[in-house]
ROMILO-375527 format. One line per field, with one value per residue: x, y, z of N, C-alpha, C, O in turn; residue number from 0. Coordinates in pm, whole numbers. Example, Ala and Ser with C-alpha at 12.3 -4.5 7.8 and 13.67 -1.06 7.14 Angstrom:
n_px <- c(1319_1285)
n_py <- c(-569_-225)
n_pz <- c(780_708)
ca_px <- c(1230_1367)
ca_py <- c(-450_-106)
ca_pz <- c(780_714)
c_px <- c(1320_1290)
c_py <- c(-330_3)
c_pz <- c(780_787)
o_px <- c(1424_1341)
o_py <- c(-332_114)
o_pz <- c(846_804)
num <- c(0_1)
// end
This chain:
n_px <- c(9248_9442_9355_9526_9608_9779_9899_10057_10173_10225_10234_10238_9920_9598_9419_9156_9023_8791_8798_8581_8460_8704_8676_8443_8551_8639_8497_8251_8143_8289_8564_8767_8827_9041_9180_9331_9522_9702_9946_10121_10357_10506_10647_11006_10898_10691_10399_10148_9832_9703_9504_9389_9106_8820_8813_8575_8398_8551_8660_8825_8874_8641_8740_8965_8883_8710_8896_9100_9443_9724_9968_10196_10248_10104_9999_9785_9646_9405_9331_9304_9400_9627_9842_9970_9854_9542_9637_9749_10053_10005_9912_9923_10066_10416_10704_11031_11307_11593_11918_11853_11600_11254_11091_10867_10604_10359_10206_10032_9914_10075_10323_10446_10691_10879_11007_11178_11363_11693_11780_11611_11685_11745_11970_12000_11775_11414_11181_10857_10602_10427_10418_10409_10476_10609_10843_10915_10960_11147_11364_11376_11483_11727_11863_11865_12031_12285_12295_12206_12375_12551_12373_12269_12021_12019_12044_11824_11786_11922_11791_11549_11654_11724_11494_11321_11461_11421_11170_11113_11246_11093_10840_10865_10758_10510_10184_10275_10185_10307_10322_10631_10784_11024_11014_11099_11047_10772_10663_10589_10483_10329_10154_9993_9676_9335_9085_8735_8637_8706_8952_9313_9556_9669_9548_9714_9747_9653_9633_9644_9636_9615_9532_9461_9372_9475_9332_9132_8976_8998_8799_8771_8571_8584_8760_8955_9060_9298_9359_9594_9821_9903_9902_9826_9946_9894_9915_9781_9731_9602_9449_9219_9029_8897_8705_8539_8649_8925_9169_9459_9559_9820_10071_10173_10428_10516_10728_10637_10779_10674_10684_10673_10380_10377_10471_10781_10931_10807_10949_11166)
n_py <- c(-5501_-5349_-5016_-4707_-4462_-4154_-3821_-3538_-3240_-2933_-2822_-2963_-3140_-3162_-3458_-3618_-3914_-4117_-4281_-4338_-4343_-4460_-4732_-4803_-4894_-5029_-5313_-5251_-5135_-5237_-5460_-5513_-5658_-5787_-5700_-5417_-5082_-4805_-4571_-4253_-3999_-3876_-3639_-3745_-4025_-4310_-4394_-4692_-4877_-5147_-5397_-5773_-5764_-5647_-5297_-5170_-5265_-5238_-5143_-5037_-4879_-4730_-4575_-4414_-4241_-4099_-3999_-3778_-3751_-3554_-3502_-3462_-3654_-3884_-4222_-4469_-4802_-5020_-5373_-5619_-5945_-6091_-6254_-6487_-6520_-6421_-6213_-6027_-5975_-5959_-5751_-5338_-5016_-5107_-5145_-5004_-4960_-4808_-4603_-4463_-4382_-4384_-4569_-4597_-4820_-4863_-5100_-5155_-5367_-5647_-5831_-6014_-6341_-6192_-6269_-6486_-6322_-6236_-6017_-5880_-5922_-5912_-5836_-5719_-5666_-5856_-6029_-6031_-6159_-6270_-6138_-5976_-5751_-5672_-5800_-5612_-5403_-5443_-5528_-5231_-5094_-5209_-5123_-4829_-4854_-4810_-4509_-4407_-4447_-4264_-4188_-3946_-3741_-3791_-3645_-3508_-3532_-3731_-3929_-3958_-4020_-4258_-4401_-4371_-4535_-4750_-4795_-4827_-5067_-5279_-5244_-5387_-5590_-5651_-5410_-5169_-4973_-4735_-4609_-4408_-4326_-4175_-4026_-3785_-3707_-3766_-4042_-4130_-4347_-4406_-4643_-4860_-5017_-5209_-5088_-4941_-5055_-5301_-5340_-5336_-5053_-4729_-4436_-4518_-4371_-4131_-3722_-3466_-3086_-2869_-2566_-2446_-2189_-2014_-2147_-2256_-2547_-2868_-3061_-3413_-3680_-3904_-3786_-3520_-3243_-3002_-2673_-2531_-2443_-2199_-2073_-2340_-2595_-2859_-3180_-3478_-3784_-4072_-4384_-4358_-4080_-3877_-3666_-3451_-3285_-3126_-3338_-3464_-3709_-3940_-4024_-4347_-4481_-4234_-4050_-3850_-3686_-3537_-3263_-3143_-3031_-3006_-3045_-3160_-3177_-2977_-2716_-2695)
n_pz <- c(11544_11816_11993_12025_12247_12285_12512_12459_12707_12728_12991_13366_13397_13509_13432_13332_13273_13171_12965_12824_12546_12442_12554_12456_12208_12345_12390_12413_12155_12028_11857_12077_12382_12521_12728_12845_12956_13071_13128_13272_13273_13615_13738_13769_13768_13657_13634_13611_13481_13473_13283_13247_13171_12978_12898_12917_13120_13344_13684_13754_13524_13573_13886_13771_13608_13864_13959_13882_13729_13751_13456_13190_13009_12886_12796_12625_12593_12438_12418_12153_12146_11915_11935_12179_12532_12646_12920_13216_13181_12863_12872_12769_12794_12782_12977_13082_13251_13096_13120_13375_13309_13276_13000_12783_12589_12329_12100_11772_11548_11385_11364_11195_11264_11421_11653_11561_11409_11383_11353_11556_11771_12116_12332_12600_12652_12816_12695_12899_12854_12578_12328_12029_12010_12278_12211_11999_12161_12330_12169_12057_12228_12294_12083_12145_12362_12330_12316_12568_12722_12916_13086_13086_12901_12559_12259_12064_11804_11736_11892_11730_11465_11509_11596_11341_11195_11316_11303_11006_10988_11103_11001_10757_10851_10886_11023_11173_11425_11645_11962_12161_12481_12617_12865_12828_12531_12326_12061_11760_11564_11209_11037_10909_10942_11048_10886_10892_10618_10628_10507_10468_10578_10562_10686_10992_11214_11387_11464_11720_11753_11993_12157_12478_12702_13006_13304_13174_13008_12790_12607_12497_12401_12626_12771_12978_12982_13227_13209_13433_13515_13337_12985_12755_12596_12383_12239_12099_12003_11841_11746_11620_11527_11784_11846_11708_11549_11354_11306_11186_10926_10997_10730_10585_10733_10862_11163_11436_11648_12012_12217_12517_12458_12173_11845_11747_11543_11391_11454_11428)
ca_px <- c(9373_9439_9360_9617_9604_9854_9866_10202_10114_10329_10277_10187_9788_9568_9382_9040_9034_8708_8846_8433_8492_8802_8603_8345_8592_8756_8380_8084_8123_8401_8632_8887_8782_9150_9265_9345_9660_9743_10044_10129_10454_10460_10817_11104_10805_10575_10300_10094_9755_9681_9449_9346_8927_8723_8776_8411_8336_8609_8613_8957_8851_8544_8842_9018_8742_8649_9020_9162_9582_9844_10047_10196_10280_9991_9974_9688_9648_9312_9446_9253_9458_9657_9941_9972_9705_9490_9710_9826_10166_10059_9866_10019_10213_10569_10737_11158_11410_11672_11961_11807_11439_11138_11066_10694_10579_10254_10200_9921_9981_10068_10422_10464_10818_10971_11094_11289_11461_11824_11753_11580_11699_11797_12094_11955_11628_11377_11050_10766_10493_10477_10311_10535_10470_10705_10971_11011_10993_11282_11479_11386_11528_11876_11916_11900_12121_12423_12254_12182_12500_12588_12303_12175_11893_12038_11975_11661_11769_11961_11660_11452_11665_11731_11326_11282_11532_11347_11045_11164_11290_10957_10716_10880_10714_10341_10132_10335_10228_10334_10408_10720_10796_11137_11006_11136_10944_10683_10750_10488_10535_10197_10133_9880_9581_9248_8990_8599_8557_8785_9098_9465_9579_9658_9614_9714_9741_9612_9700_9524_9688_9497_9528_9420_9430_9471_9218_9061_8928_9019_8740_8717_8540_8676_8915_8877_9224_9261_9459_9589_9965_9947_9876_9844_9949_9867_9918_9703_9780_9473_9429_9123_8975_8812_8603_8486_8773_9007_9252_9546_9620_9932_10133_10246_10622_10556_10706_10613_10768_10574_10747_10569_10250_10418_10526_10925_10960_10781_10955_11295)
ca_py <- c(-5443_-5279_-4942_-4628_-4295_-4043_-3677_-3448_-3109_-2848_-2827_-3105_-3074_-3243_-3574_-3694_-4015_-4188_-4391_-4365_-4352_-4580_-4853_-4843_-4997_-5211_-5444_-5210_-5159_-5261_-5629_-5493_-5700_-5908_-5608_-5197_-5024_-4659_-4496_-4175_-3948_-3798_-3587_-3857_-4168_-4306_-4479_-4736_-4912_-5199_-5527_-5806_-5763_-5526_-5184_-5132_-5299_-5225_-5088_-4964_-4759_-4590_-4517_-4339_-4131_-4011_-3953_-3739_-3732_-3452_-3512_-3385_-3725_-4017_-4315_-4569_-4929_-5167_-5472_-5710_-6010_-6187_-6331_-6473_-6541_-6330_-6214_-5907_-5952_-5943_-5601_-5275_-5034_-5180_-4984_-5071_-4854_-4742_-4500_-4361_-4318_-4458_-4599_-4688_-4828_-4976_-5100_-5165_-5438_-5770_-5826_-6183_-6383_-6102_-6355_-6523_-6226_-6184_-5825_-5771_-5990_-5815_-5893_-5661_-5679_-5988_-5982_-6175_-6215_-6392_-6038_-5961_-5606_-5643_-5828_-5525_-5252_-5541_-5495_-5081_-5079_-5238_-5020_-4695_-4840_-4683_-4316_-4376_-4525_-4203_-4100_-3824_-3737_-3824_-3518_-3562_-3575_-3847_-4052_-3932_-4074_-4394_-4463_-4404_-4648_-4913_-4804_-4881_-5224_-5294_-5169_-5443_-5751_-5605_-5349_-5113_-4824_-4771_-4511_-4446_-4204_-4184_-3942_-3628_-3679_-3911_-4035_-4176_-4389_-4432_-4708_-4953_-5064_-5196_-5006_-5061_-5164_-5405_-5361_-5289_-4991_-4617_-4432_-4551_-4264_-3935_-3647_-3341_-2990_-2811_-2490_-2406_-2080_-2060_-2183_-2337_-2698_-2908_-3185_-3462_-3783_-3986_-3722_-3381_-3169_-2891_-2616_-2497_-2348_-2095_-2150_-2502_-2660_-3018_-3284_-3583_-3900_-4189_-4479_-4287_-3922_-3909_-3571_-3414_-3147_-3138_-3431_-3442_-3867_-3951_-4078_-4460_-4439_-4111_-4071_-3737_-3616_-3461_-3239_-3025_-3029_-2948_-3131_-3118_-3146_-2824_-2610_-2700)
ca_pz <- c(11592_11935_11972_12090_12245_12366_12503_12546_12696_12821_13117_13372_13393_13580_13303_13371_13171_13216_12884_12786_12408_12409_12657_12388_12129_12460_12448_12428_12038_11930_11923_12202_12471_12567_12818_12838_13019_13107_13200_13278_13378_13742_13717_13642_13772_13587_13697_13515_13549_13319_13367_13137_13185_12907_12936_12879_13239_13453_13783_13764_13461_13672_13932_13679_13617_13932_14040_13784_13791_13631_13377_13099_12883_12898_12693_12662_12457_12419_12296_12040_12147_11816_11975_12327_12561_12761_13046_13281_13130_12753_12858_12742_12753_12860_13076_13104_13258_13052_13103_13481_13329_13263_12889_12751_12421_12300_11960_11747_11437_11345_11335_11193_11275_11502_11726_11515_11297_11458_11357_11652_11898_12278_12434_12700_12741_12777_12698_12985_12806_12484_12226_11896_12088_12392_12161_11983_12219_12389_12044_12033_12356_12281_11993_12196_12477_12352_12347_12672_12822_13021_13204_13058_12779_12417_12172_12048_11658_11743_11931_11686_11398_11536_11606_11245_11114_11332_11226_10931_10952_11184_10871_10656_10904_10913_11019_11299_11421_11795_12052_12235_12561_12737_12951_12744_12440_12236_11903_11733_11436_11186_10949_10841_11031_10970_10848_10914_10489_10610_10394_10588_10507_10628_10807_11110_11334_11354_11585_11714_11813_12065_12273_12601_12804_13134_13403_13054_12979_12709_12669_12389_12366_12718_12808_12972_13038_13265_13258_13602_13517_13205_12878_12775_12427_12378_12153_12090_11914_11812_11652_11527_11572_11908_11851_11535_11511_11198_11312_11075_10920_10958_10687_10592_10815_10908_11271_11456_11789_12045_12373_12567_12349_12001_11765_11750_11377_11323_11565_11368)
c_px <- c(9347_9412_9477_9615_9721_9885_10022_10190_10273_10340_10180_10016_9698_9440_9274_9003_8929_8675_8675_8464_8589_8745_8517_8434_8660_8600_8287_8038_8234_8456_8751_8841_8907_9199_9315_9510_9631_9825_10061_10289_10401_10620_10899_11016_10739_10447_10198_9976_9725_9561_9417_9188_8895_8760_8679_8334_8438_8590_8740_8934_8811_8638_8872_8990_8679_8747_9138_9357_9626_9991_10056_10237_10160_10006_9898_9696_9534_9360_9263_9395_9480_9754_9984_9846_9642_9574_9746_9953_10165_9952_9955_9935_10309_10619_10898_11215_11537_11784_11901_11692_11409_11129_10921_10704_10437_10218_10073_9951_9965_10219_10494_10634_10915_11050_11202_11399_11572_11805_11681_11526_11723_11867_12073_11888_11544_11232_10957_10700_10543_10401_10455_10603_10550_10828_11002_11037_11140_11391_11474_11492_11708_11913_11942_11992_12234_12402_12234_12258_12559_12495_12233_12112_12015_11964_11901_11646_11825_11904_11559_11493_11650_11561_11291_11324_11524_11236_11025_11170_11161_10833_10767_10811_10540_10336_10210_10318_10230_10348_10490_10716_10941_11135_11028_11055_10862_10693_10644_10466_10373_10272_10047_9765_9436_9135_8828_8537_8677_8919_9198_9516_9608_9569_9621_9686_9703_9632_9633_9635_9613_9559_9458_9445_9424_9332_9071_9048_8936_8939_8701_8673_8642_8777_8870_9023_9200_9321_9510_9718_10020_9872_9908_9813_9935_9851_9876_9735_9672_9497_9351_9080_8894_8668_8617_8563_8816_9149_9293_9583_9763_10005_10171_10419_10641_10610_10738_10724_10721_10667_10698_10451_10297_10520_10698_10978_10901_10835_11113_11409)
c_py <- c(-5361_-5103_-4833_-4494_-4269_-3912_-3630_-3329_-3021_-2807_-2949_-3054_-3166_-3299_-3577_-3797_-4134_-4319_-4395_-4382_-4479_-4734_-4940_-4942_-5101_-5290_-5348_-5205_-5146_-5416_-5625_-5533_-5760_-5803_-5459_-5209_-4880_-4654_-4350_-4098_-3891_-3758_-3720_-3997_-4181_-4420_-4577_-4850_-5026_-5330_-5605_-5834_-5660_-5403_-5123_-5189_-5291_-5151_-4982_-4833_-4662_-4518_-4426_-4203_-4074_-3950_-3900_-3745_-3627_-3539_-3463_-3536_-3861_-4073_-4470_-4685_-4974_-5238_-5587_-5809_-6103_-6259_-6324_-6419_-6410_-6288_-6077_-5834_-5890_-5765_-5481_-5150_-5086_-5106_-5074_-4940_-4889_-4616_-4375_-4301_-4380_-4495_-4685_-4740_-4912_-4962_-5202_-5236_-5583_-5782_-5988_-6192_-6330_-6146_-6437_-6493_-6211_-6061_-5755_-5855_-5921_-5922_-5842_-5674_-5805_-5961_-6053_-6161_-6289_-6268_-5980_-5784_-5565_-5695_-5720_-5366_-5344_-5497_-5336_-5050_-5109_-5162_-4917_-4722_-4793_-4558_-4344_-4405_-4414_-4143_-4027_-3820_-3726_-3708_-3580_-3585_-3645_-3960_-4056_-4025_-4259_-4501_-4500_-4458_-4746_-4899_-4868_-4980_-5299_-5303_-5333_-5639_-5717_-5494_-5282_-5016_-4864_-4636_-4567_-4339_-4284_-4084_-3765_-3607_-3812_-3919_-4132_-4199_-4436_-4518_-4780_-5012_-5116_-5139_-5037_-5103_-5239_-5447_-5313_-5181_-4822_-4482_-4563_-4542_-4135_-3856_-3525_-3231_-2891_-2681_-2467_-2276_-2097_-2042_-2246_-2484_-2718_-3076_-3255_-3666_-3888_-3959_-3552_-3351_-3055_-2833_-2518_-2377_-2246_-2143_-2287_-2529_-2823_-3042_-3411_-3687_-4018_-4262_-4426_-4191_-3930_-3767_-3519_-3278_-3238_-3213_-3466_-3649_-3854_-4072_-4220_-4403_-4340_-4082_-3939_-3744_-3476_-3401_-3116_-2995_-2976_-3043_-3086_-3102_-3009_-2748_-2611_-2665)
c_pz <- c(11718_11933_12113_12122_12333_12381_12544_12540_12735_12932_13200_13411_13495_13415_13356_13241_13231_13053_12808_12637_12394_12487_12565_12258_12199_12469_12463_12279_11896_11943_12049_12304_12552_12692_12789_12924_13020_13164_13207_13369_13484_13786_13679_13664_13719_13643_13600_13572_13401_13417_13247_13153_13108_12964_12976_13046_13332_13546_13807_13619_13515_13816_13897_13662_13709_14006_13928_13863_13702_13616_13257_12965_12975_12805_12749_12591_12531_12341_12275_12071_11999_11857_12127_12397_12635_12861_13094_13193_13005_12738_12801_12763_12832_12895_13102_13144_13168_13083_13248_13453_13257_13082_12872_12626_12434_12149_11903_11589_11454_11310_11321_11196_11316_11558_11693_11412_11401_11455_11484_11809_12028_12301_12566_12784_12710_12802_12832_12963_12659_12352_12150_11941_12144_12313_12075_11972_12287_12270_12032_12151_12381_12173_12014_12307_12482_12317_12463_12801_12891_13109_13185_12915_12656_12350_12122_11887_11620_11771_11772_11536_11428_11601_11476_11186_11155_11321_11132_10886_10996_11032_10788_10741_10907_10981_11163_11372_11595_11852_12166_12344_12592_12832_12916_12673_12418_12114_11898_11565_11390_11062_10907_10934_10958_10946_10884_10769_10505_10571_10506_10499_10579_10620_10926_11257_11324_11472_11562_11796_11854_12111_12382_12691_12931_13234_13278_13069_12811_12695_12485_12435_12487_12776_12814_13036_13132_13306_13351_13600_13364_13100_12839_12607_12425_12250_12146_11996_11931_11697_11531_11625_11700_11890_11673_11474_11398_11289_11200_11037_10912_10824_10662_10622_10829_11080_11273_11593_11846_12188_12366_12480_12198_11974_11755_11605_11312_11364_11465_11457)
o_px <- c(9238_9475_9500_9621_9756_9905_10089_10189_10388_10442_10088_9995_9762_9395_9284_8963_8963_8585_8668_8517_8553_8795_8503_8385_8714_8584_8222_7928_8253_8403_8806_8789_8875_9281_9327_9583_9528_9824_9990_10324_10284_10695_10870_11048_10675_10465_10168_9998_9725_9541_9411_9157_8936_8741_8682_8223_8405_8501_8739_8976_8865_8602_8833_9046_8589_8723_9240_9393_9575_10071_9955_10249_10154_10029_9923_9775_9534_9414_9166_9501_9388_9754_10019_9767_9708_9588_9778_9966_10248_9932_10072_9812_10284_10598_10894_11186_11579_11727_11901_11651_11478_11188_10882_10800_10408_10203_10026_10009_9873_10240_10562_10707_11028_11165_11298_11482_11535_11814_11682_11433_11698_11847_12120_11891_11571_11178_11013_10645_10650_10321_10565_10709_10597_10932_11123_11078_11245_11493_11583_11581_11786_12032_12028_12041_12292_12501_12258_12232_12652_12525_12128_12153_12103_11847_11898_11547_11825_11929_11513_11405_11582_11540_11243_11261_11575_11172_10942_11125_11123_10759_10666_10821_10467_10444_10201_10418_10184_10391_10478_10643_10964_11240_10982_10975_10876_10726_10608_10444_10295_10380_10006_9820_9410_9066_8797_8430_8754_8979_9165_9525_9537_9530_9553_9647_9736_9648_9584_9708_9547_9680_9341_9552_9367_9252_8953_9120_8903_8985_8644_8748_8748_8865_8804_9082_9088_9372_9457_9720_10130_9792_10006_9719_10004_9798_9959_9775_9658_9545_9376_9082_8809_8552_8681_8535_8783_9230_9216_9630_9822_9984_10240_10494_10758_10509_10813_10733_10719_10717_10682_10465_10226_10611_10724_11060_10940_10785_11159_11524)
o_py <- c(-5306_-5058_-4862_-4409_-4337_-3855_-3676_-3270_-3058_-2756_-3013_-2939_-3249_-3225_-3525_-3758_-4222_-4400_-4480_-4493_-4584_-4841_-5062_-5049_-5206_-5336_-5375_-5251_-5101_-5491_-5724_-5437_-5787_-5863_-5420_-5306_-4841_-4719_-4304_-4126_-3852_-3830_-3791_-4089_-4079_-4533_-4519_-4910_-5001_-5350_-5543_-5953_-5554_-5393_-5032_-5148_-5355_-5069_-4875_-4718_-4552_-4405_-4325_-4096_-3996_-3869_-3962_-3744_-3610_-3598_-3421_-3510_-3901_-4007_-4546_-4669_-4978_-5215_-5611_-5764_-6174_-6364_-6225_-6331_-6312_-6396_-6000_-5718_-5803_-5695_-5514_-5141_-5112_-4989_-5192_-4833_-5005_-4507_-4252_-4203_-4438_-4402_-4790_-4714_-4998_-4857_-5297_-5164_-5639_-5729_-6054_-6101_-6369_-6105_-6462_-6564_-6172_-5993_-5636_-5860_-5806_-6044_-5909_-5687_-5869_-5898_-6157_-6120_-6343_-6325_-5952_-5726_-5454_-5636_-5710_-5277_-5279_-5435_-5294_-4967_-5051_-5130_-4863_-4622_-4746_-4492_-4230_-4396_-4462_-4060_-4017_-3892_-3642_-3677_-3703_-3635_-3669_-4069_-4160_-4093_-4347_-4619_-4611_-4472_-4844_-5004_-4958_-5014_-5387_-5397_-5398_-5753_-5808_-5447_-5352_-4952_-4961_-4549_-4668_-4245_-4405_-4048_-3663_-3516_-3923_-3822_-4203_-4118_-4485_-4496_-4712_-5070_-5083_-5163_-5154_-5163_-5248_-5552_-5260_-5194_-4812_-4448_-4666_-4610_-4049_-3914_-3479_-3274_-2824_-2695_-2475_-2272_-2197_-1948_-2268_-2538_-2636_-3179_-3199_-3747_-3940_-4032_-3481_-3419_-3004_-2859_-2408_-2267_-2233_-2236_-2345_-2504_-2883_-2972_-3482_-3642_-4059_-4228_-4432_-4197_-4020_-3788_-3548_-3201_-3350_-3134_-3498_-3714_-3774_-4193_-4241_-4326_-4301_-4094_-3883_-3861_-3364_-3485_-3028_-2884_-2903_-3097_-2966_-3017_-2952_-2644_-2500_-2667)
o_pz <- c(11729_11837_12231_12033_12429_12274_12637_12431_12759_12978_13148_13449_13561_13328_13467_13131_13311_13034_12720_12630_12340_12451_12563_12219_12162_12582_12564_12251_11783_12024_12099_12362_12667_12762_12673_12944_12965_13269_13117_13484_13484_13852_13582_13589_13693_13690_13496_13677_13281_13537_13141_13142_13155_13085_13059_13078_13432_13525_13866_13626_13529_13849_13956_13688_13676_14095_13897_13980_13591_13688_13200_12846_13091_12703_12843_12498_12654_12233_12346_12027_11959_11793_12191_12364_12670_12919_13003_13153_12977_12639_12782_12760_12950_12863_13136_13092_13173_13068_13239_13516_13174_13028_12923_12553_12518_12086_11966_11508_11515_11200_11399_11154_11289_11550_11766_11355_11512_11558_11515_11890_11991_12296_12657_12906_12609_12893_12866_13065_12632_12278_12198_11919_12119_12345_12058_11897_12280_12297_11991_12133_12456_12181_11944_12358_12579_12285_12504_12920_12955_13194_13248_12825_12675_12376_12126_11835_11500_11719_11724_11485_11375_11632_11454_11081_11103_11328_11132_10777_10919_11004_10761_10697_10946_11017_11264_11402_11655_11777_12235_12313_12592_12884_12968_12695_12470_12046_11992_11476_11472_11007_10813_11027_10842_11046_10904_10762_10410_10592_10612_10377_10679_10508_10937_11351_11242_11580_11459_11885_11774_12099_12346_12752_12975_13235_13303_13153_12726_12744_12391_12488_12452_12823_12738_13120_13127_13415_13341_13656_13310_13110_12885_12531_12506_12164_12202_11889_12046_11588_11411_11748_11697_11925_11572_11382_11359_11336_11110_11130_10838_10835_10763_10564_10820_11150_11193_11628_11795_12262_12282_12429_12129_12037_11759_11569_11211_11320_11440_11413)
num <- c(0_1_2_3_4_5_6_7_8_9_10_11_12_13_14_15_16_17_18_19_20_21_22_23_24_25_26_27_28_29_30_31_32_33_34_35_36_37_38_39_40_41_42_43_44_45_46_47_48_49_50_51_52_53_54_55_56_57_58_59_60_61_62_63_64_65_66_67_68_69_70_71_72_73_74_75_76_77_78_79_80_81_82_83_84_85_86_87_88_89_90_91_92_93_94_95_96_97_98_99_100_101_102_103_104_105_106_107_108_109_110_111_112_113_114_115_116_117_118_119_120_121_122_123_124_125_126_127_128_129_130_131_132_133_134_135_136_137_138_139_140_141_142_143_144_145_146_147_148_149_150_151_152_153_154_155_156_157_158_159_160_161_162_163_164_165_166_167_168_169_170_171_172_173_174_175_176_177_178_179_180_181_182_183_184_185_186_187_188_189_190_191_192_193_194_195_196_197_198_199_200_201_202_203_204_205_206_207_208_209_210_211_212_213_214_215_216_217_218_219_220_221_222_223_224_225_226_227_228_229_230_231_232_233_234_235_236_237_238_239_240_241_242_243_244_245_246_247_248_249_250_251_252_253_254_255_256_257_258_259_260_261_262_263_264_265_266_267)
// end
């Protein structure tokens, strides 16, 4: 299965993402060899770097890494190709506008016969690649289009419901766990994955809550933060634990949101 990371801080920071840890499961010691991605916000743009060649030998990784960027929402995918070939296209994350801003997703699973459930067809949106992945961030995507039919940000316990009632329906075709951004927040749905004794099963996702003071560093395993404008709260989201801190599992269909480095469900 593909692996997934994403960070949402509070303020925008400057990243150094030399991907070293995550490279190692894209083809140094792991099966993620089919292609990587990165995106990242930059105020309402987002920018995104993807390719289908090993993480573990790219050149665009070592880039990465010697040209740190700020941001306050990042999200990464190595994909383990199961459906649809090698290609640029079936890289991730997907990136669609929506509603006057940017929308990501990358998902990590097996989502047999997506394509041909009416449940989560688009009238909207159309996928171009051929990964069960982009068909249904394409179907997440027509489901929020009427929160987003005037323009402006959708209350957030309204996005937040309507993620987890396609989480939901998603969970009942195979293994789903995914992250989403619309630029405000990240929502980050955990479920089943496979394990290294082999079996499918959860966790899925796990998530780390950090602090930072100011003119502080925040450094784990392929990823070094650094904070420039105040105190700095961050939120982390993995396939699996990247450093040897107390990283919390998430849940089978647990979905979190994350804005400004804290979780939004705790803050109430």
């Amino acid at each position: 299965m593909c692996e997934l990371f994403a960070m949402s801080a509070r303020h925008p920071t400057t990243v150094s993402m030399s991907l070293e840890e995550f490279s190692r499961h894209g083809g140094l010691a792991g099966p993620h060899k089919d292609g990587w991605g990165i995106g990242w916000y930059e105020e309402r743009d987002f920018r995104l770097v993807k390719e289908r060649d090993p993480a573990a030998s790219s050149a665009c990784v070592r880039f990465i890494q010697a040209n740190p960027f700020s941001s306050a929402l990042v999200l990464s995918h190595i994909r383990k190709a199961t459906l649809g070939p090698v290609a640029s296209r079936n890289c991730q994350p997907f990136v669609r506008e929506l509603g006057g801003a940017w929308h990501c997703f990358a998902h990590n699973g097996d989502l047999k016969g997506i394509a041909s459930e009416r449940r989560f067809r688009s009238e909207g949106f159309r996928p171009v690649g051929e990964t069960d992945s982009e068909q249904a961030f394409c179907a997440l995507l027509d489901r929020l289009r009427p929160l987003w039919s005037s323009g402006s940000v959708p209350q957030l316990s309204e996005r937040r419901h309507l993620v987890a009632d396609f989480a939901a329906a998603l969970r009942e075709l195979g293994p789903a766990n995914f992250l989403y951004c619309d630029g405000d927040a990240l929502f980050a749905h955990a479920d089943r994955r496979h394990q290294d004794d082999g079996s499918i099963r959860a966790p899925g996702l796990w998530r780390l809550a950090r602090h930072c003071p100011a003119g502080g560093e925040l450094a784990a395993d392929g990823l070094r933060i650094s904070s420039n404008d105040g105190e700095q709260e961050v939120c982390l989201v993995a396939s699996v634990p990247l450093t040897h801190e107390s990283w919390v599992a998430l849940g089978e269909g647990e979905v979190i949101v994350a804005r400004q480095g804290r979780i939004a469900n705790e803050r109430g």
